[in-house]
N, C-alpha and C positions, 0 to 999 in steps of 0.2 A: 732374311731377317730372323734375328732370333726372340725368343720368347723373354719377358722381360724377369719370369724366371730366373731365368741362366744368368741374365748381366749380372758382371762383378761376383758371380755368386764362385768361391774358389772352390768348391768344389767339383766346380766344372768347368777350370782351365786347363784348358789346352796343353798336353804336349808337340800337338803336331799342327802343322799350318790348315785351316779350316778347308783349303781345296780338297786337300789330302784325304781329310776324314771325310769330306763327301761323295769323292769317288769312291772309296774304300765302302762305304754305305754302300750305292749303289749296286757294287758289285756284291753286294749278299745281299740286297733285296733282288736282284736278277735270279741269283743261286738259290734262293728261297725261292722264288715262285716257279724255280726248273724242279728239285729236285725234291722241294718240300722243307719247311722249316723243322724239319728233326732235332737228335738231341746235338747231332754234329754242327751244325747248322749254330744254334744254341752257343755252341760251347765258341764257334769263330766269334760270333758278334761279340759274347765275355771277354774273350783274347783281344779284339777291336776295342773296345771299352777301353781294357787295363793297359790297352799301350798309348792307346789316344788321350788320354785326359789325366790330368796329375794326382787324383783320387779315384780312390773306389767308388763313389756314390753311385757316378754311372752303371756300373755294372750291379751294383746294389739295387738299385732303382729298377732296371732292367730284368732284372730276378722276381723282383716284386711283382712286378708286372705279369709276367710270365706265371706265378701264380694265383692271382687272381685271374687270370685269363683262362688256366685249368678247372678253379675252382669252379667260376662262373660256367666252364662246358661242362663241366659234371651235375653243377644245378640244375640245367638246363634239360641235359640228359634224364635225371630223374622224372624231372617235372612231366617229359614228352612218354617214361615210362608208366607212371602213374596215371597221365591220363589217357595212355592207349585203351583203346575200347576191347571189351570182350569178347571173344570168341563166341560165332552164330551159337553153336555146340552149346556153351557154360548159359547163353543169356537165354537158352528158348528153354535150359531146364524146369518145371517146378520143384520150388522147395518140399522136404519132406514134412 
């Protein structure tokens, strides 16, 4: 079932029969979790997008995602560098 999102919504009609696009999914979420979602990886599901659906938004949308999803690991990342603890060495010094 789809999300009610999508109904009617033309930006996200179909060029290809819904089986299609779902085996074709499939088969790059198997290849993603083989080989790693890289930028190749990436770039197939874009190519899936802009052939499956009669606009771009999908792959618009998909883009989007993809950056906030970086952005969000980089936050994240920060966050776990900032609050890494100090070295025995730096915290057993006294101040001068």
């Amino acid at each position: 079932m789809t999300e009610p999102i999508f109904d009617n919504n033309p930006d996200y009609s179909l060029r290809w029969p819904p089986e299609l696009l779902a085996r074709e999914v499939e088969l790059l979420v198997e290849s993603g979790s083989e080989r790693g979602m890289d930028s190749s990886w990436q770039s197939e599901v874009e190519t899936l997008l802009l052939l499956a659906f009669e606009s771009s938004a999908p792959v618009d949308d998909f883009k989007k995602v993809l950056m906030a999803h970086a952005q969000q690991k980089a936050r994240t990342g920060a966050n776990r560098t900032a609050r890494a603890p100090k070295p025995d060495y730096l915290a057993d010094e006294e101040p001068f």
